[in-house]
C-alpha positions in Angstrom: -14.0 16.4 -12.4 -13.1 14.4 -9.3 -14.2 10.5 -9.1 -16.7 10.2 -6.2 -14.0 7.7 -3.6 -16.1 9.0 -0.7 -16.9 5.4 0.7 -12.6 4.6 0.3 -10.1 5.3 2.7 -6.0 5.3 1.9 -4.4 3.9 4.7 -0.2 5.3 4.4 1.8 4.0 7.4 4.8 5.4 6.6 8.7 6.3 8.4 10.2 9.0 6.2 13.6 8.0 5.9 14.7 10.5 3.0 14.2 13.5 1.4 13.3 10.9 -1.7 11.0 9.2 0.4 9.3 12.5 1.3 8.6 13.4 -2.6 7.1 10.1 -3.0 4.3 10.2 -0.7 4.0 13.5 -1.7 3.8 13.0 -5.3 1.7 9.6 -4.4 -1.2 12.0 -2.3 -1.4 14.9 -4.8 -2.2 12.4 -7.7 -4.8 10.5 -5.6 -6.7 13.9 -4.6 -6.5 15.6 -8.1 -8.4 12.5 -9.5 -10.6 11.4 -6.6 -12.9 13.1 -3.9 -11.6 10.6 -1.2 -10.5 10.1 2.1 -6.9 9.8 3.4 -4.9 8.9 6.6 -1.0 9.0 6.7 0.6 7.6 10.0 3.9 8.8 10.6 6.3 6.7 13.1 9.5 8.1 14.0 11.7 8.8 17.2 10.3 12.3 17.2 8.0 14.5 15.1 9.6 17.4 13.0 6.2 18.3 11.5 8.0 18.3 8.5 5.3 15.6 6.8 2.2 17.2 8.9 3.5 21.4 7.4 3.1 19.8 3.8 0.2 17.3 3.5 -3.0 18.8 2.1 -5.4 20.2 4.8 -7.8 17.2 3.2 -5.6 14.1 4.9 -6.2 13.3 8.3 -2.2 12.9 9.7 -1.2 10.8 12.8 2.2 10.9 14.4 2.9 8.3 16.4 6.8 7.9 18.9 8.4 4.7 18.0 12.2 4.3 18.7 12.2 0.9 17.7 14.5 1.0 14.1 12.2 -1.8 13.1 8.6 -0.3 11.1 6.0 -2.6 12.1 4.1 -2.2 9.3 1.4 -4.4 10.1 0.4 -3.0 13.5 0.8 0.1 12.0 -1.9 -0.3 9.5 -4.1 -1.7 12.3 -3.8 1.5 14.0 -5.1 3.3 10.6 -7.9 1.0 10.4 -8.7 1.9 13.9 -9.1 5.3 12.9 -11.5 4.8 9.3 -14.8 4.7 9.2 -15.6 4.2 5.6 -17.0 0.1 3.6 -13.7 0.1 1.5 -10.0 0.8 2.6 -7.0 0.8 0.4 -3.8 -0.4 1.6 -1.2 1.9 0.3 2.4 2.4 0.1 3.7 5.7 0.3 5.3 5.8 -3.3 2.6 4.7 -5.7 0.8 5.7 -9.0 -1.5 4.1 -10.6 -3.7 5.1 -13.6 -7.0 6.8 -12.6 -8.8 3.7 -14.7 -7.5 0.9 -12.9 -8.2 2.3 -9.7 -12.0 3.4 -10.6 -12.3 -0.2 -12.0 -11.4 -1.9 -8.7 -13.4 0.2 -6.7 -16.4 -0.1 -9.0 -15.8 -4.3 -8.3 -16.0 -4.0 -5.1 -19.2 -2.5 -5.0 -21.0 -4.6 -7.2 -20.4 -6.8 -3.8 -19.4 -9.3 -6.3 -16.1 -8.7 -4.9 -14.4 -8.7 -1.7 -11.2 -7.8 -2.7 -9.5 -5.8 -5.4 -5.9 -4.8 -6.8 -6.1 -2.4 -8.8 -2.9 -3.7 -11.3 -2.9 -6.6 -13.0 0.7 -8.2 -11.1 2.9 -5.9 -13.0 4.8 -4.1 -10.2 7.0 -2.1 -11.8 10.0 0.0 -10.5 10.6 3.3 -11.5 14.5 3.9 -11.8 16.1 7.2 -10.3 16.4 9.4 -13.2 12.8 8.5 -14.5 11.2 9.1 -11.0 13.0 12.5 -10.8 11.2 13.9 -14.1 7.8 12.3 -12.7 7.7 14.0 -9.5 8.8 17.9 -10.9 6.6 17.0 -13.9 3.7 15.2 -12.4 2.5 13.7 -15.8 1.6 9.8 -15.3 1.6 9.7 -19.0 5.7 9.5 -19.0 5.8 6.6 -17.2 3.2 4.7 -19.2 5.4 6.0 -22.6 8.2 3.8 -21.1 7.2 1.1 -19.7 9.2 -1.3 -21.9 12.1 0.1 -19.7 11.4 -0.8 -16.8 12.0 -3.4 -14.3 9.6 -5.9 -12.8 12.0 -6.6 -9.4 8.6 -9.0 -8.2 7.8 -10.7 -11.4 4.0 -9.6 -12.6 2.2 -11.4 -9.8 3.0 -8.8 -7.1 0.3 -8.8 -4.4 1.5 -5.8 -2.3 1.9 -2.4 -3.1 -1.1 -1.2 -3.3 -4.6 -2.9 -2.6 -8.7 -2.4 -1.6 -10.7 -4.3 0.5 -14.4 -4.6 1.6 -14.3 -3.2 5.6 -16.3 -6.2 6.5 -14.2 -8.7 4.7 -10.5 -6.8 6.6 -12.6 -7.2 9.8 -13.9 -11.2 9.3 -10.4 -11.9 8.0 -8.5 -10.7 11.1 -6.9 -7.6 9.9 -3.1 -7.4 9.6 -1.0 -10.4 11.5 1.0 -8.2 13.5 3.3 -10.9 14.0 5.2 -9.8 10.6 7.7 -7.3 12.1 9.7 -5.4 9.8 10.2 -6.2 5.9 8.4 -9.9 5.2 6.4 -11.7 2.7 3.0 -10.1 4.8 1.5 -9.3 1.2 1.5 -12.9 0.0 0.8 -13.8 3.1 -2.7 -12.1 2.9 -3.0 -13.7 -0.1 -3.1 -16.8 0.9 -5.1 -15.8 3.2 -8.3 -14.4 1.3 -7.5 -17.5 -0.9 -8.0 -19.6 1.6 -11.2 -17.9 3.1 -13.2 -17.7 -0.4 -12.7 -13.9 -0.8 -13.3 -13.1 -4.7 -10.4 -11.4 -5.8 -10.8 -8.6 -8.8 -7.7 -7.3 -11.2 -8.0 -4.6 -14.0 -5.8 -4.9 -16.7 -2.9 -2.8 -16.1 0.6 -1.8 -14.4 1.4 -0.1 -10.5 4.4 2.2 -10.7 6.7 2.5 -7.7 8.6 5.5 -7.2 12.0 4.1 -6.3 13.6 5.2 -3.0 16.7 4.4 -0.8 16.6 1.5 1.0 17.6 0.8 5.2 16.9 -1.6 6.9 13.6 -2.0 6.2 14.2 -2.4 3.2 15.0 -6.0 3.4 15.4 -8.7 6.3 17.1 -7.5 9.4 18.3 -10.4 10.5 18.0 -14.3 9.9 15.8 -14.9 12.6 13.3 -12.5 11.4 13.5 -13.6 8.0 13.0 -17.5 9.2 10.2 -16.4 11.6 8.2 -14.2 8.5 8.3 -17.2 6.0 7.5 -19.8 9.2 4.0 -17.8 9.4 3.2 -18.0 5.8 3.3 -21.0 5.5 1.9 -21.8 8.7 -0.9 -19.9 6.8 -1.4 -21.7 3.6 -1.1 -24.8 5.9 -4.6 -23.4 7.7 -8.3 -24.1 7.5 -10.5 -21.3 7.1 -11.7 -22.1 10.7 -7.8 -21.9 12.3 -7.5 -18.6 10.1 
């Protein structure tokens, strides 16, 4: 039996850049909708739409296309845009190649309605990467319960106090804290950014006990700085922001 998510909405931006990348998000949608009755949104952005991602979702996720030359993925505005679109108290920031036990997820969600709770990530920090060979035998076998059984060999490429990845927020509490800053373009230290943020701001922050799994993927250049400039600029903000009072923020 499904989990009532009916008041949640996944927000995917996403630029499918592989076939690999294409099996993760995928993979990542068919294990939220066999566990939860909820609602999803995937934003594609790309120089032109194949329909490749639109032919395969599930009729149940709402899909977006959006033209974008620029070989940059502004994430942030992106996400913005999905927001835009949602109508729902909670959202979920989500990247496209995630699983997470059903647990920790129902855990979270269940904080954040207590209203005890403004925000929730439903891990515990542990962000870890799921290598090649291990992520091929997940997505033709679909069974969460191979990753958990080996854990002890994989990699934690963030430490376990990741704040990305995947995450749920009160609508009110996305809206009073200024959304995404749009002014991260391209890969960036946005997640601890917002961090910092809700830290700042008082936002109560719930955890579960427990570990995120990333399907692992081929990187390009958004998979990492583009350029020195950009880098300098994304770590200029954050700590403009943990520099702010809650009033400037």
């Amino acid at each position: 039996m499904k989990t009532n998510f009916s008041d949640v909405t996944f927000l995917i931006p996403i630029r499918v850049d592989s076939i690999i990348r294409l099996e993760n998000i995928l993979a990542s949608i068919k294990y939220l909708l066999a566990h939860f009755d909820t609602n999803i949104i995937v934003l594609e952005a790309n120089k032109y739409n194949n329909h490749i991602l639109k032919n395969l979702l599930p009729s149940e996720v709402k899909y977006i296309f959006v033209e974008d030359w620029d070989p940059i993925f502004h994430r942030t505005k992106y996400i913005n845009t999905l927001f835009s679109t949602s109508s729902t108290s909670i959202i979920s920031i989500w990247d496209a190649d995630i699983i997470i036990p059903k647990q920790q997820l129902v855990e979270s969600i269940n904080a954040l309605r207590s209203e005890k709770y403004e925000v929730s990530f439903p891990y515990d920090g542990s962000f870890f990467d799921i290598p090649e060979i291990l992520r091929d035998i997940y997505i033709e076998s679909q069974d969460i319960r191979i990753l958990e059984k080996n854990l002890n060999k994989l990699s934690l490429p963030y430490g376990n106090s990741m704040g990305g990845g995947a995450l749920f927020i009160t609508s009110k509490a996305f809206i009073k804290s200024g959304k995404e800053d749009e002014r991260f373009y391209g890969w960036g230290p946005e997640d601890w950014n917002r961090v910092e943020k809700w830290k700042i701001l008082g936002y109560n922050t719930y955890r579960p006990k427990g570990p995120l799994f990333h399907l692992s993927h081929p990187r390009d250049v958004n998979g990492h700085h583009s350029w020195e400039g950009q880098k300098a600029n994304s770590f200029f903000i954050l700590e403009q922001t943990k520099n702010s009072l809650p009033t400037e923020l």
